[in-house]
C-alpha positions as CSV (number, residue, x, y, z in Angstrom):
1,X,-36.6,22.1,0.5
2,X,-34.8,19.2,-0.7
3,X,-34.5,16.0,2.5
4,X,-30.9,15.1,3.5
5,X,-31.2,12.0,1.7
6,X,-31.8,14.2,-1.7
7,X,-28.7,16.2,-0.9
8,X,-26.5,13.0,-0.5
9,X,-27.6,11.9,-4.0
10,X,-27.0,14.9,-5.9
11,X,-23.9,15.2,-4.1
12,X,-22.7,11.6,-5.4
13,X,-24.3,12.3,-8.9
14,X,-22.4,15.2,-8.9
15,X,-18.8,14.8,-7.4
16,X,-16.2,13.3,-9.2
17,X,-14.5,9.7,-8.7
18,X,-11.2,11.4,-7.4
19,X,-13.3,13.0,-5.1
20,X,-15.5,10.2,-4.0
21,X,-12.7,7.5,-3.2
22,X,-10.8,10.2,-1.1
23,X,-14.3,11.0,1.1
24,X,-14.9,7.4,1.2
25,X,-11.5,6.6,2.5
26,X,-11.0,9.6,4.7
27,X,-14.4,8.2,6.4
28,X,-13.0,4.4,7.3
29,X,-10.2,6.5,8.7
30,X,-12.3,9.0,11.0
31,X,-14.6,6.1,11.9
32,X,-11.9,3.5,12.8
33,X,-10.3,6.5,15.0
34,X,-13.3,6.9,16.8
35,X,-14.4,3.0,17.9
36,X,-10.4,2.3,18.8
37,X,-11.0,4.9,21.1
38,X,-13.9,3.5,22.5
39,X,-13.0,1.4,26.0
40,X,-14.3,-1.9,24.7
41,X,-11.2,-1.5,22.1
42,X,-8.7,-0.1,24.5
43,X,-6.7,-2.6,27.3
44,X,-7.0,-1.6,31.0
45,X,-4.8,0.5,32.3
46,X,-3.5,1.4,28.6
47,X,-4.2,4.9,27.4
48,X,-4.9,6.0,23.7
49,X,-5.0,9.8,22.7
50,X,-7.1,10.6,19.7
51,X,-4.4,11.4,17.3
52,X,-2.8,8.3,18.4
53,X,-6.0,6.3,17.3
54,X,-6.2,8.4,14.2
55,X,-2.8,7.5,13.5
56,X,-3.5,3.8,14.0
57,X,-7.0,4.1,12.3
58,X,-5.1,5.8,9.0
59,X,-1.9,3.2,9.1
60,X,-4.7,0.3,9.0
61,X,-7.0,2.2,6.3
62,X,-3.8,3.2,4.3
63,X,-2.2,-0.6,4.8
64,X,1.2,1.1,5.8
65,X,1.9,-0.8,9.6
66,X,3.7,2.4,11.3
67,X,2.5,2.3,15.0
68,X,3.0,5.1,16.9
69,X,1.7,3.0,19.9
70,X,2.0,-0.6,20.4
71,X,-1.0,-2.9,19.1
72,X,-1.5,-5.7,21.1
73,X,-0.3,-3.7,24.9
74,X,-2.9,-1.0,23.6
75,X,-5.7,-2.8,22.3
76,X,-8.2,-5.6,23.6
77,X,-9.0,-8.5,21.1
78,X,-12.0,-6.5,19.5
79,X,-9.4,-3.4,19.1
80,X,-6.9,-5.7,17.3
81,X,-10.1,-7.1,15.3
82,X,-10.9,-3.5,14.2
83,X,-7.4,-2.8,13.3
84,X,-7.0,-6.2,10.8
85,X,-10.9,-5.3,9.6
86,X,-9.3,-1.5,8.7
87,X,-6.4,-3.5,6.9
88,X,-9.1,-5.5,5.2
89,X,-10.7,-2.8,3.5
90,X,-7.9,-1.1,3.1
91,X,-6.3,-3.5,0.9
92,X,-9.3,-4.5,-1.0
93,X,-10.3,-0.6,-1.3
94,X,-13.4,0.8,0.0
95,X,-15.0,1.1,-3.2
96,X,-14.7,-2.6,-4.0
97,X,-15.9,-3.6,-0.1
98,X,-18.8,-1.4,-0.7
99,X,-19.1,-4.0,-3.9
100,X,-19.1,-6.8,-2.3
101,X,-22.3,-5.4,0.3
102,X,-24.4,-4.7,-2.7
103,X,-23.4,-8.2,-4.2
104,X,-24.0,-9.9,-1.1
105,X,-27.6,-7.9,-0.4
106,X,-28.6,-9.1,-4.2
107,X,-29.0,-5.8,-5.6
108,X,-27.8,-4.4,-9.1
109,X,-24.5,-2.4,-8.7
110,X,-25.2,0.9,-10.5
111,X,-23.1,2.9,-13.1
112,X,-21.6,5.3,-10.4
113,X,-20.6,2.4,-8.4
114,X,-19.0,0.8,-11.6
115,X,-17.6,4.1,-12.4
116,X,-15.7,4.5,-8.9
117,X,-14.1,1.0,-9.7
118,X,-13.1,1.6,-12.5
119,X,-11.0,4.8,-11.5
120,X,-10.1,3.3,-8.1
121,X,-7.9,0.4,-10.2
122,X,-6.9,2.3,-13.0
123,X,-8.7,0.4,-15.7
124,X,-9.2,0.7,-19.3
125,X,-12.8,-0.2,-19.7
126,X,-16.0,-1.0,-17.9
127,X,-16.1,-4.6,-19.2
128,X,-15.6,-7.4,-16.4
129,X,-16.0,-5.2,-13.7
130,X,-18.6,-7.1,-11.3
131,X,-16.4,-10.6,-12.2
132,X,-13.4,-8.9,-11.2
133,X,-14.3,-8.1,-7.9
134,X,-15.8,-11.7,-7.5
135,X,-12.1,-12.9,-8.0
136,X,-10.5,-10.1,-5.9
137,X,-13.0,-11.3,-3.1
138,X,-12.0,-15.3,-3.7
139,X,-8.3,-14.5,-4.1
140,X,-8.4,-12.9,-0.6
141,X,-10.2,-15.4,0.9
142,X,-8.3,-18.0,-0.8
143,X,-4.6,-16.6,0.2
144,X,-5.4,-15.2,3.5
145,X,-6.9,-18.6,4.6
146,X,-3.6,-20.3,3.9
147,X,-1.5,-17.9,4.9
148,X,-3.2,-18.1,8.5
149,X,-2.9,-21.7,8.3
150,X,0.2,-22.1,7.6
151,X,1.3,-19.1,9.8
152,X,-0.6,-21.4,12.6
153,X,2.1,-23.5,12.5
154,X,4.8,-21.7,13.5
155,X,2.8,-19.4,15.9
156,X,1.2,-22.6,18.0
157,X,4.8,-23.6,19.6
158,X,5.1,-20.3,20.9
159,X,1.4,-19.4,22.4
160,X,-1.7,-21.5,23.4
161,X,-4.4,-22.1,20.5
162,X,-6.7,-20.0,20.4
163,X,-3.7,-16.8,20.6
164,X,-2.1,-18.9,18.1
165,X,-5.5,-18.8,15.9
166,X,-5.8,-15.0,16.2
167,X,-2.2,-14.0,16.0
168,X,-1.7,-16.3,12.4
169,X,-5.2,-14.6,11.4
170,X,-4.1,-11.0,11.9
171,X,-0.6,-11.9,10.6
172,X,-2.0,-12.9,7.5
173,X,-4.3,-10.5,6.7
174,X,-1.8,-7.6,7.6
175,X,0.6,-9.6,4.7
176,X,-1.2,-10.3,2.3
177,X,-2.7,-6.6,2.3
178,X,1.1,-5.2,2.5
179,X,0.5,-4.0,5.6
180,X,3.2,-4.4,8.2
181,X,1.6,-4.8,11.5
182,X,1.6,-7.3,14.2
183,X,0.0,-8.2,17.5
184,X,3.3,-9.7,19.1
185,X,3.8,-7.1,21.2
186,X,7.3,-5.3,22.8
187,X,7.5,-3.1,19.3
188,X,9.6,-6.4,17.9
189,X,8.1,-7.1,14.7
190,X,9.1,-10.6,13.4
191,X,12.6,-9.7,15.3
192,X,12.2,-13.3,17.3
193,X,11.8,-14.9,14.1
194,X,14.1,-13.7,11.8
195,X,15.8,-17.9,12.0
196,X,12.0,-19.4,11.2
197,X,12.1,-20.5,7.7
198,X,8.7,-21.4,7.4
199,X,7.8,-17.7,8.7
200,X,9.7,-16.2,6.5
201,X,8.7,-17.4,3.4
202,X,5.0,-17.6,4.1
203,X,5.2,-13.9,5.0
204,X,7.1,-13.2,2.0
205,X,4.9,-15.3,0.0
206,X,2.0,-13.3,0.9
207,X,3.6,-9.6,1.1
208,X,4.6,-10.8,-3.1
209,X,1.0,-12.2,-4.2
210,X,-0.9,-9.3,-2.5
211,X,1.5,-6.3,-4.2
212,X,1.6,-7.9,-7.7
213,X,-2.0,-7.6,-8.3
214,X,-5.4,-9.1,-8.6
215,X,-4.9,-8.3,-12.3
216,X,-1.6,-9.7,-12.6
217,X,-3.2,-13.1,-10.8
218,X,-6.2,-13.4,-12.7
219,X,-4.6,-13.1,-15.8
220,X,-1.7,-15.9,-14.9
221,X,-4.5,-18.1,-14.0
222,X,-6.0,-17.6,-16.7
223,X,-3.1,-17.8,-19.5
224,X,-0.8,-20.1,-17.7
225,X,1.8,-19.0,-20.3
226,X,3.9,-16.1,-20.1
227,X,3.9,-15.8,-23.6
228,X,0.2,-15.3,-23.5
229,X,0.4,-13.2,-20.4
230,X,-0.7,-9.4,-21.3
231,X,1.7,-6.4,-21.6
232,X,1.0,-5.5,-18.5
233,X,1.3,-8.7,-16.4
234,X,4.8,-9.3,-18.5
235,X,6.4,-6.0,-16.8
236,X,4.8,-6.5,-13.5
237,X,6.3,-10.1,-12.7
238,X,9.3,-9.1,-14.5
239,X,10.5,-5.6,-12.7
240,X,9.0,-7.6,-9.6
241,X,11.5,-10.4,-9.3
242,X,14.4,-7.9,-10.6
243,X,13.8,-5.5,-7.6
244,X,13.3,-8.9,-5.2
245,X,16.7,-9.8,-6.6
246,X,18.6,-7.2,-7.0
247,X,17.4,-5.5,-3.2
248,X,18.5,-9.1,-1.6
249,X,22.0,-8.9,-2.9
250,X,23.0,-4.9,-2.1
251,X,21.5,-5.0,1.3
252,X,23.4,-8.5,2.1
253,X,26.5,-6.5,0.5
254,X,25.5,-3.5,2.9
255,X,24.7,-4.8,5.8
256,X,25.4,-7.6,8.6
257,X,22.2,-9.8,7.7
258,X,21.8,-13.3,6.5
259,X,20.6,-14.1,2.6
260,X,17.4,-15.1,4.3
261,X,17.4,-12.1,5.9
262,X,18.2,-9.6,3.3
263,X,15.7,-11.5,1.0
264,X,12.6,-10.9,4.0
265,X,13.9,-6.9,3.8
266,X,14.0,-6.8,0.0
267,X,10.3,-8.0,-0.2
268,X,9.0,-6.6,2.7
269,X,10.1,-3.2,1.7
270,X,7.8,-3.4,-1.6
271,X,5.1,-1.4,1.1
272,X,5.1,-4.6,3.5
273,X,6.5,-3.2,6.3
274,X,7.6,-6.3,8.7
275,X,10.8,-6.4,9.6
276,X,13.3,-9.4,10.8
277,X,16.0,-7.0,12.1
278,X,15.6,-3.4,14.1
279,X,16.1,-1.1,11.1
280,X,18.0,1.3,13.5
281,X,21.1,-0.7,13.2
282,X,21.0,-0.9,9.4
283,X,24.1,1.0,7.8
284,X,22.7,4.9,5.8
285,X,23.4,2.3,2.5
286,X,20.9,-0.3,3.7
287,X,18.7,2.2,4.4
288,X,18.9,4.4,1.5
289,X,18.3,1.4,-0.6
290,X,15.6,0.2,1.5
291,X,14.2,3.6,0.9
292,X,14.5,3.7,-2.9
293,X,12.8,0.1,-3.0
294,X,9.7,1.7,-0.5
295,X,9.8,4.6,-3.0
296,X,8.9,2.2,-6.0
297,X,6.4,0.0,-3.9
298,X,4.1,-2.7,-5.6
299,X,2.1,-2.8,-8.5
300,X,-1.2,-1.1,-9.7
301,X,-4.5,-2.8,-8.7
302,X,-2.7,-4.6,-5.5
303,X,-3.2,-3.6,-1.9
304,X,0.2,-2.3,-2.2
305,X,1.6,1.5,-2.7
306,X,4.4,3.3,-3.8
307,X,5.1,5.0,-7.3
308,X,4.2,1.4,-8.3
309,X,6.8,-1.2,-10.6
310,X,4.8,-0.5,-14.1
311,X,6.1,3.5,-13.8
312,X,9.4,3.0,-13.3
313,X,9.5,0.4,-16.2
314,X,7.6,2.8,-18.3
315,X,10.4,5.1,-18.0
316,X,13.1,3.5,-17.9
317,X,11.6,2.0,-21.3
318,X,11.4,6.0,-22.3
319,X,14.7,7.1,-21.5
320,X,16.2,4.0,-23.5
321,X,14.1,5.1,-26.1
322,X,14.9,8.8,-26.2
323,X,18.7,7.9,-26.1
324,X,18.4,5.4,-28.5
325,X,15.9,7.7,-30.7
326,X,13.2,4.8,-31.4
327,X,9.7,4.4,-30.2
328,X,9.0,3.1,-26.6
329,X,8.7,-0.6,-27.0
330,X,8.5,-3.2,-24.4
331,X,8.1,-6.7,-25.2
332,X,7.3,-5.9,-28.8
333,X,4.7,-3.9,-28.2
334,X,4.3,-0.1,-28.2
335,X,3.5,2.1,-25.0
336,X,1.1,4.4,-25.7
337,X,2.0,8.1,-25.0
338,X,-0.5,8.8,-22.4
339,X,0.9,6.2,-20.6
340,X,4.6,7.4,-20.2
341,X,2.9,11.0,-19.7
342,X,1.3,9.3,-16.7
343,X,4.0,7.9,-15.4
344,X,6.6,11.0,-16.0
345,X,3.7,12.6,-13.8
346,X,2.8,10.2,-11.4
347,X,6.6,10.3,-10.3
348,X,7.0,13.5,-10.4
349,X,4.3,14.2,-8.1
350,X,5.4,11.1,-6.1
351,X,8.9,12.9,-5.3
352,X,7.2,16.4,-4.7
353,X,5.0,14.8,-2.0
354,X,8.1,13.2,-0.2
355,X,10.4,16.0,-0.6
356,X,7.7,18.6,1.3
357,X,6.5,15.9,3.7
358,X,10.2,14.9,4.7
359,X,10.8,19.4,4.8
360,X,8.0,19.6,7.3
361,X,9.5,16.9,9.4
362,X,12.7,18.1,9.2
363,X,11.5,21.7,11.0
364,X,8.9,20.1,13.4
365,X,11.4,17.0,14.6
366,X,14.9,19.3,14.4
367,X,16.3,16.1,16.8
368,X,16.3,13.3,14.2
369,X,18.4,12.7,11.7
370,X,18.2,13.8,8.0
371,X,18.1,9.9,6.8
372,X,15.6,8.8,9.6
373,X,12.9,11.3,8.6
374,X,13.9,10.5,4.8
375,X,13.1,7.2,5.7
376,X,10.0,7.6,8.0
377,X,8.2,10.0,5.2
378,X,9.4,7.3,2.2
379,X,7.8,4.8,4.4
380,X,4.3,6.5,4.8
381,X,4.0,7.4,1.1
382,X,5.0,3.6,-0.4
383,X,2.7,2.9,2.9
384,X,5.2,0.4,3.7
385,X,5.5,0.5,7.3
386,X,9.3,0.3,8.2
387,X,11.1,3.0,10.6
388,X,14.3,3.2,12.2
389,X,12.1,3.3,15.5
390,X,11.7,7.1,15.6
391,X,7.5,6.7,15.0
392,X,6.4,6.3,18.7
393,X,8.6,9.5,19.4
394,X,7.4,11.5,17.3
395,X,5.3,15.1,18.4
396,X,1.9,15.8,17.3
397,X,2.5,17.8,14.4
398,X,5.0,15.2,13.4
399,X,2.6,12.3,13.6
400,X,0.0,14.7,11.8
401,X,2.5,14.9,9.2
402,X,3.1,11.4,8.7
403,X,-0.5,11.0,8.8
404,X,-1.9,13.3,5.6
405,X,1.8,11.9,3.9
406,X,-0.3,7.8,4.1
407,X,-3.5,9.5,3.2
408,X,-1.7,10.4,0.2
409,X,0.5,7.8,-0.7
410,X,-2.5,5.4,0.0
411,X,-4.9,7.3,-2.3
412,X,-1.9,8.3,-4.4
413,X,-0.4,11.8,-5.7
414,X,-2.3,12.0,-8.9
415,X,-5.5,11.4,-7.5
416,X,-5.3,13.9,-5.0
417,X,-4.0,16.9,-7.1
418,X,-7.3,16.0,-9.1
419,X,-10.1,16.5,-6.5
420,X,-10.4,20.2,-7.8
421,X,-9.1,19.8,-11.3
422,X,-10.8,16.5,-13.0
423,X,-12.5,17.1,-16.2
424,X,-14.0,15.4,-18.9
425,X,-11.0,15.8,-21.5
426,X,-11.4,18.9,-23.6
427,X,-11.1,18.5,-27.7
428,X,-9.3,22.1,-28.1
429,X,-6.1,21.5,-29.6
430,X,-3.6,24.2,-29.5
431,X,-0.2,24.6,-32.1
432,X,2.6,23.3,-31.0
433,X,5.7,25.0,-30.2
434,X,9.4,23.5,-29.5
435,X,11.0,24.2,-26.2
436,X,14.7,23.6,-25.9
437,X,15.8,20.1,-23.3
438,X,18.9,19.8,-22.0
């Protein structure tokens, strides 16, 4: 008879990375459920149902920021701290926290481990891996401390220290890792400080750092050229500040906000999720815009979701090139075909997910609008955060809904259709046979 901890091994010898990062994030998520239900986590007098802390527990985990309660009149200070530790690993990813525990105990970090890393961020090789992580860790630290600090200063004119201290803390770390919650309480947002400069730009600062990558980072820091930059750091900053720029002009065209306003929206809805203004007043043209910008999230290996900004250059590169009938080229380089098979898929998958999800919501929450459940699903999947206020209203099957549409949009589309189909790729090659397009 084999002993339990046999069967655990042969289980992770044996299960694939697909299926190992979605058990390992489904267990933060069940975890986190249980202890914000515990009373040391919940505020007297305040009452949290379980699917209500799973929902909270999966927003954190997934780094989305849709509440379907409010934070800080819900949960005590070690609640909140559970919530912005969720966020934590979350962003980071739980393979690369688990990392960090075997760097930090001094033991080797095995091929599995390596493995899981490896498929987590996407990568091309195994080379690097255990230094990446050590700068993933340090850039985290690094932003996250100065974001709270200068967060600090804005926060302590409104509340004594030591609020101020936590409030700039959780703030931070919910921006950086794209995640749009806040402890401010009254379901506001940053509402009350949608005039604060300093605020603004800080938050924004963050929300752009954590979604363009570690990779995208590293490499900068490294190069210092953009020239030198790699193929894939080139597209990332450059689809990045087009979609910063070209969302800040349409929605101050669509809607009644200030340039500083429709600049906070543009970045925020890259799978942020803090607001400056309630949403629910935003004309169907802000929103559908904000929705196509949630749709398209962040970039790969950030702690940001969405179909991320490296697909949609990938085809927009591939539709120029099929019109133009010339090879997909991007910055005088070629993109290989895997990769714009990938990100044909990725999107199409991406839309299949929304489309069902926003279906589902549609027939179990008759009473909302078309455009607010569009909204609310887009939201979940680019775990962004943002809703026209319909989340805390929301029945259980709805929130249930929501809740498997983060899971997936966290984890992403690809990765989940794999769990029962990843295999080693095969070396039968079959004939080929045109099919007619168009």
């Amino acid at each position: 008879m084999k002993t339990v901890k046999q069967k655990v091994n042969h289980f992770f010898k044996h299960s694939s990375p697909p299926r190992l990062i979605c058990l390992g994030f489904l267990s933060v998520i069940l975890i986190g459920a249980i202890i914000l239900m515990l009373p040391i986590s919940v505020r007297e007098g305040a009452k949290v149902t379980f699917i209500d802390a799973l929902f909270t527990s999966t927003s954190a985990v997934c780094v989305t920021g849709l509440i379907a309660i409010d934070t800080a009149e819900h949960f005590t200070v070690f609640g909140r701290t559970v919530v912005a530790l969720l966020t934590q690993i979350g962003g980071l990813g739980v393979t690369c926290v688990g990392v960090a525990f075997i760097l930090a105990a001094g033991k080797r970090v095995g091929l599995k481990a390596r493995k899981l890393i490896k498929e987590s961020w996407n990568l091309g090789s195994y080379h690097g891996l255990i230094r990446l992580v050590k700068h993933v860790l340090k850039i985290t630290l690094l932003f996250e401390l100065v974001g709270a600090l200068l967060s600090f200063i804005v926060f302590v004119k409104d509340y004594d220290v030591w609020d101020a201290i936590g409030i700039s803390a959780f703030h931070s770390v919910a921006a950086f890792n794209n995640s749009g919650f806040d402890i401010l309480g009254g379901l506001t947002n940053l509402i009350l400080y949608q005039n604060n400069v300093l605020l603004n730009l800080v938050t924004c600062g963050l929300i752009i750092f954590g979604g363009i990558g570690f990779l995208v980072i590293i490499d900068v820091k490294e190069k210092k050229s953009f020239k030198k930059l790699t193929l894939h750091s080139k597209v990332v900053i450059t689809v990045s500040l087009f979609l910063i720029v070209v969302g800040t002009v349409l929605l101050k065209l669509t809607d009644h906000v200030t340039w500083l306003g429709a600049f906070f929206q543009s970045v925020s809805a890259r799978t942020a999720g803090f607001s400056t203004y309630p949403l629910g007043t935003f004309s169907q043209a802000g929103l559908f815009i904000l929705a196509i910008l949630m749709f398209i999230g962040a970039s790969p290996g950030s702690t940001g979701g969405g179909i991320k900004t490296s697909t949609l250059f990938v085809i927009w590169c591939e539709m120029r090139s099929v019109m133009k009938h010339e090879h997909c080229v991007a910055f005088r380089r070629k993109i290989p075909e895997s990769i714009i098979k990938q990100a044909f898929v990725v999107t199409i998958l991406s839309l299949c997910v929304v489309l069902i999800s926003t279906l589902l919501l549609c027939i179990a929450e008759p009473h909302f609008t078309f455009m607010q459940l569009l909204f609310e699903v887009t939201s979940a999947f680019g775990t962004v955060g943002l809703s026209t206020g319909i989340t805390p209203h929301l029945s259980v099957i709805g929130k249930l809904i929501i809740i498997l549409t983060m899971y997936v949009g966290r984890l992403g589309a690809l990765t989940v259709v794999s769990l029962g189909t990843y295999k080693e790729l095969q070396t039968a090659v079959y004939s080929e046979e045109d099919i007619t397009i168009g």
